[in-house]
C-alpha positions in Angstrom: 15.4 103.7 -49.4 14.6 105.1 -52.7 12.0 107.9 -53.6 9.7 107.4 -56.1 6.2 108.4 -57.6 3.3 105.9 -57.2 0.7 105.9 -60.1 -1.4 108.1 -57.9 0.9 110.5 -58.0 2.0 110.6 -54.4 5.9 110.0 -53.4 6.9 107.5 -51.0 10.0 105.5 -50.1 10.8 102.3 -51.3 12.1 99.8 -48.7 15.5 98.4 -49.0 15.3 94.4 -50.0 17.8 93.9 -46.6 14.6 95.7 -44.4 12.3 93.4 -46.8 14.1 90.1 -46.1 14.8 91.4 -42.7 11.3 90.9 -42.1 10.7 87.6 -44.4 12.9 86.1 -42.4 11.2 86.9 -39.4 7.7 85.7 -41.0 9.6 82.3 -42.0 10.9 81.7 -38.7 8.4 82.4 -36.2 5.8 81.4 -38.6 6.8 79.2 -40.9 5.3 81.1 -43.9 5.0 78.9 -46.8 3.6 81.6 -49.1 4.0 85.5 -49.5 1.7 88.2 -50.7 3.6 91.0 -52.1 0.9 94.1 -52.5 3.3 96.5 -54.5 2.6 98.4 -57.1 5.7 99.6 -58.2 7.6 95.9 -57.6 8.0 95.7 -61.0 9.6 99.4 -61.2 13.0 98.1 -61.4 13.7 95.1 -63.4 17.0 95.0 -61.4 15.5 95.1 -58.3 13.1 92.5 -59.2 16.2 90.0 -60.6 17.7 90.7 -56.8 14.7 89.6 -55.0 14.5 86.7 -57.2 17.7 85.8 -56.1 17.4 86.3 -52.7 13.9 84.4 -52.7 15.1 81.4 -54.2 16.5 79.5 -51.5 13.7 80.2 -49.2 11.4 77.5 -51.6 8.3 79.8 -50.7 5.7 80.5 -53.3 5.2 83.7 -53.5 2.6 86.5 -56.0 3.3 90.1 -56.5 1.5 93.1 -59.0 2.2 93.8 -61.9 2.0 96.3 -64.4 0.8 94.7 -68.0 3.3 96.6 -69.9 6.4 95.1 -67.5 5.5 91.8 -68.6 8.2 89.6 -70.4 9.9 86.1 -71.5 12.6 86.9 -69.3 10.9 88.1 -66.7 8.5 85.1 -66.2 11.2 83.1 -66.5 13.3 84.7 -63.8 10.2 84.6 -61.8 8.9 80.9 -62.3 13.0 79.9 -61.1 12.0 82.2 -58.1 8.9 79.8 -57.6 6.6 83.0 -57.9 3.5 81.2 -57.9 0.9 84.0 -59.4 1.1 87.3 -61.4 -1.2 89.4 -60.9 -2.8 92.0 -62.9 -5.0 95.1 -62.6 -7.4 95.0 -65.8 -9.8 97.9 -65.1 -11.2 97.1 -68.8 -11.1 95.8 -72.1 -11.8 98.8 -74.2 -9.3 100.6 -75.2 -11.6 104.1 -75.3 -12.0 103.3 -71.4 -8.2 103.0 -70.7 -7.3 105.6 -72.5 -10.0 108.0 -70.3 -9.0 106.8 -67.3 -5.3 107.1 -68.4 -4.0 104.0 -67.4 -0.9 104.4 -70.3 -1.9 100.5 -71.4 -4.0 98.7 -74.4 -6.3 95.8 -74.5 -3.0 94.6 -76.7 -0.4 95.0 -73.9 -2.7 93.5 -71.4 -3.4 90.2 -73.9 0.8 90.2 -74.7 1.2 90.0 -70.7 -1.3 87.3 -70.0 -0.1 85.2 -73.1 4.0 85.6 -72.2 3.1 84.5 -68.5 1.1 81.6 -69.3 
């Protein structure tokens, strides 16, 4: 497990993708999940992390969505993530005005948030 600081400040531990799988696995067979919910945050903190899951998703053939921050958002990553057959991206856009954002200090633009939702059209 990793340690690291949520936007809220807190710290917490990041589960290893083994423990993660461990437990898709379990959903998949006693289930029969067809589609995943990741509600993470920080999944996006690591781009290598995120390229592993992908990976280890793929032969699943789940659909899957995760958070995202709008300022993690690229061509590569989309693409590594449509292959993955991540079905949704989602986004937390608390405004459009950049005077708001920059109050609330989110660290993003109205720009970086209309980059992210073009690049993962």
């Amino acid at each position: 497990m990793h340690l690291l600081l949520s936007p809220s400040g807190q710290k917490f531990r990041q589960r290893s993708l083994d423990s993660v799988f461990s437990e898709i696995d379990y959903l998949v067979s006693r289930y029969g999940v067809k589609y995943l919910s990741i509600q993470d945050e920080l999944f996006c903190h690591s781009v290598e992390r995120v390229r592993e899951f992908c990976k280890r998703i793929r032969p699943y053939n789940i659909r899957w969505l995760a958070q995202f921050r709008v300022t993690d958002v690229t061509p590569e990553l989309v693409a590594m993530l449509k292959e993955a057959h991540c079905a949704t991206m989602a986004f937390g856009i608390e405004s459009a005005d950049n005077r708001v954002l920059k109050s609330m200090k989110k660290q993003i633009t109205i720009e970086q948030t209309e980059r992210a939702l073009e690049t993962g059209l």
